[in-house]
N, C-alpha and C positions, 0 to 999 in steps of 0.2 A: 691519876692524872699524868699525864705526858709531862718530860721532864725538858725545860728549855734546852734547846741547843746552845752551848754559850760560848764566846771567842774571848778572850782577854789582851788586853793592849796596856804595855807600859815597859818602861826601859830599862826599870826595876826587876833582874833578875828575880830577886828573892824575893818581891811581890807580887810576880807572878806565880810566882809556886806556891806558896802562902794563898794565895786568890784561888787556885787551882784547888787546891788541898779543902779548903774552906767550903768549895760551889760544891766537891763532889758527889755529897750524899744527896741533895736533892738537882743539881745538872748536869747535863751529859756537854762539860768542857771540851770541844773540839777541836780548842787551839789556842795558842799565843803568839803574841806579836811582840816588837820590839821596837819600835818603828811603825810611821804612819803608812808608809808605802808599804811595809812587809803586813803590816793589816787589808789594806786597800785587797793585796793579795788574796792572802788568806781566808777575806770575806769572800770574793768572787768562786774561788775553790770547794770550800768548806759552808757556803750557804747557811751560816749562823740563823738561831731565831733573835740574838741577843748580839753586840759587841756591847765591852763592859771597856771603857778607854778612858788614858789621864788625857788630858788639854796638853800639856805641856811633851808631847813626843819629839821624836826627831826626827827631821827628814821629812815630814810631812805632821805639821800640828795635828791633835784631836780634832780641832775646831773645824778644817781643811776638811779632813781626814771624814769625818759627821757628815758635810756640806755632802761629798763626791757619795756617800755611800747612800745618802736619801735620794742623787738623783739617779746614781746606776743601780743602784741595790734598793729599794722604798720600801720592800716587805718588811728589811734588818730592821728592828728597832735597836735605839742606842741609850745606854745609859752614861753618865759621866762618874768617872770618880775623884773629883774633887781634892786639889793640895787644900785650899785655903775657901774661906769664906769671901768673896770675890764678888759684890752684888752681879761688875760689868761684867765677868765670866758667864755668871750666872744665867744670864739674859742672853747672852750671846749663844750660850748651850743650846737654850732651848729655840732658839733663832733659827739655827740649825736646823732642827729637825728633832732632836732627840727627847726624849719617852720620860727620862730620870734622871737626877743630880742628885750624887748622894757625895759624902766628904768622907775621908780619908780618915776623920775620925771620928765619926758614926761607927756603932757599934754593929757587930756579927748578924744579928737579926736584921738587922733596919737594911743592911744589904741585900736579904738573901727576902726581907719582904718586898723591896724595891724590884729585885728580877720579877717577883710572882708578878707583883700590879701589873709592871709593863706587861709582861708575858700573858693577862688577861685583857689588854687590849688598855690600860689604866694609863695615866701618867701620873708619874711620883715625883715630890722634891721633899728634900729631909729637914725635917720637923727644925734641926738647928739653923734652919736656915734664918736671919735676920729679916727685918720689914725692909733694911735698906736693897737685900736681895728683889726680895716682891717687887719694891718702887720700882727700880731699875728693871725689872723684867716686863711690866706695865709700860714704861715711858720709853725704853727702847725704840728704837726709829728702826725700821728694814733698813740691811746692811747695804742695801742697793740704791739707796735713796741718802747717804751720808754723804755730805761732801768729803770730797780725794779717796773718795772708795778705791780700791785697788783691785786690779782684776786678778783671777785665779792665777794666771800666769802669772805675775807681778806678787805675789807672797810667795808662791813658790820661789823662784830665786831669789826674791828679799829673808827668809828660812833658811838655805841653804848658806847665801852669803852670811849671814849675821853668826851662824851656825861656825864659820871661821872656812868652811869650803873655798877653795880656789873658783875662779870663772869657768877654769877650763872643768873643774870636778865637777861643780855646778852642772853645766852641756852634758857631761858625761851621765850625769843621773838623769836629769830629765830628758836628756836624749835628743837634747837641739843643739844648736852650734854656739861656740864662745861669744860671735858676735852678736847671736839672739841675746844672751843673756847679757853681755855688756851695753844692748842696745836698750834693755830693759834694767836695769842697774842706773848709768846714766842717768833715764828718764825720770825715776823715782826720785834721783838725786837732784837732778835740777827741779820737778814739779814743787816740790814738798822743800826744798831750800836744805839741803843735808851738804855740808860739808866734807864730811872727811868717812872715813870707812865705821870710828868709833860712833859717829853721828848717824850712822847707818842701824847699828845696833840698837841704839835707845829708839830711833825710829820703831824698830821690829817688836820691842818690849811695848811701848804704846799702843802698837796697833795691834798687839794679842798674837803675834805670829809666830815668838818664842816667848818662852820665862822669863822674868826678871830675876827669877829665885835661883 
């Protein structure tokens, strides 16, 4: 049987080596990321059968990260790999796009059986998952249909801000001007009633766009 192609994503130096080490014997690993844009990358190059990514990256979420790569890339399947038992993650995963949610601490097999499902055209979620997972996966609403939905542009520098990035660093990564991004900074701030920069952050952790961990 043909051996997935698999990209690995997370920040976690030594879990990607570990992940790496682990896929060897039955995937043909063809890359790590570091970062949600240096994935985005690496996907487009490297034409994975698989991205194996945490939610919680930098520079550009998992979640983000999932969304851009089912509409440029659709063939990628995605699995997650999970910090926490997280029902609203949970939901939001497979909201996305993605194939599989397995946790972080799910055992060796239950990984490397999660690659095979997807890789057979399957989707997978891990057995520990709770019923409060399921509910929440079921009653989930499209993310497009939530009230004060935020647009792609509008997480991206609410991530980089919250992130502790300057405005001007912010421009500099995505590649527009300060006052794009202040223009959109601002708006978030007065739509949504956020006060202060710190009000900014809890903002970002609520709406899934960094960790609270």
């Amino acid at each position: 049987m043909k051996c997935p192609r698999v990209l690995l994503a997370d920040d976690d130096r030594l879990l990607r080596e570990a992940l790496s080490q682990l896929l060897q014997p039955c995937c043909d690993v063809v890359g790590t990321a570091a970062d949600g844009r240096a994935l985005l990358a690496a996907a487009a190059q490297l034409q994975p059968d698989i991205v194996l990514l945490d939610a919680a990256l930098p520079l550009l979420n998992g979640l983000d990260a999932a969304r851009q790569l089912r509409r440029d890339l659709p063939r990628v399947k995605v699995i997650f790999l999970a910090r926490s038992e997280d029902a609203d993650l949970a939901a939001e995963a497979f909201r996305t796009g993605a194939c599989g949610y397995v946790l972080r601490k799910s055992g060796a097999a239950e990984l490397l059986q999660a690659i095979q499902e997807v890789f057979q055209g399957r989707s997978y979620i891990t057995p520990l998952a709770t019923q409060g997972m399921v509910d929440a996966l079921l009653r989930a609403p499209e993310p497009a249909r939530r009230t004060g939905a935020l647009s792609p542009r509008r997480r991206e520098v609410l991530q980089l801000l919250a992130e502790g990035h300057t405005m001007k660093e912010t421009a500099r990564i995505l590649k527009i001007t300060p006052r794009t991004v202040a223009f959109h900074k601002y708006g978030m701030m007065e739509e949504h009633g956020i006060k202060s920069n710190a009000d900014l952050v809890h903002f970002a952790v609520r709406r899934r766009v960094v960790s609270g961990y």
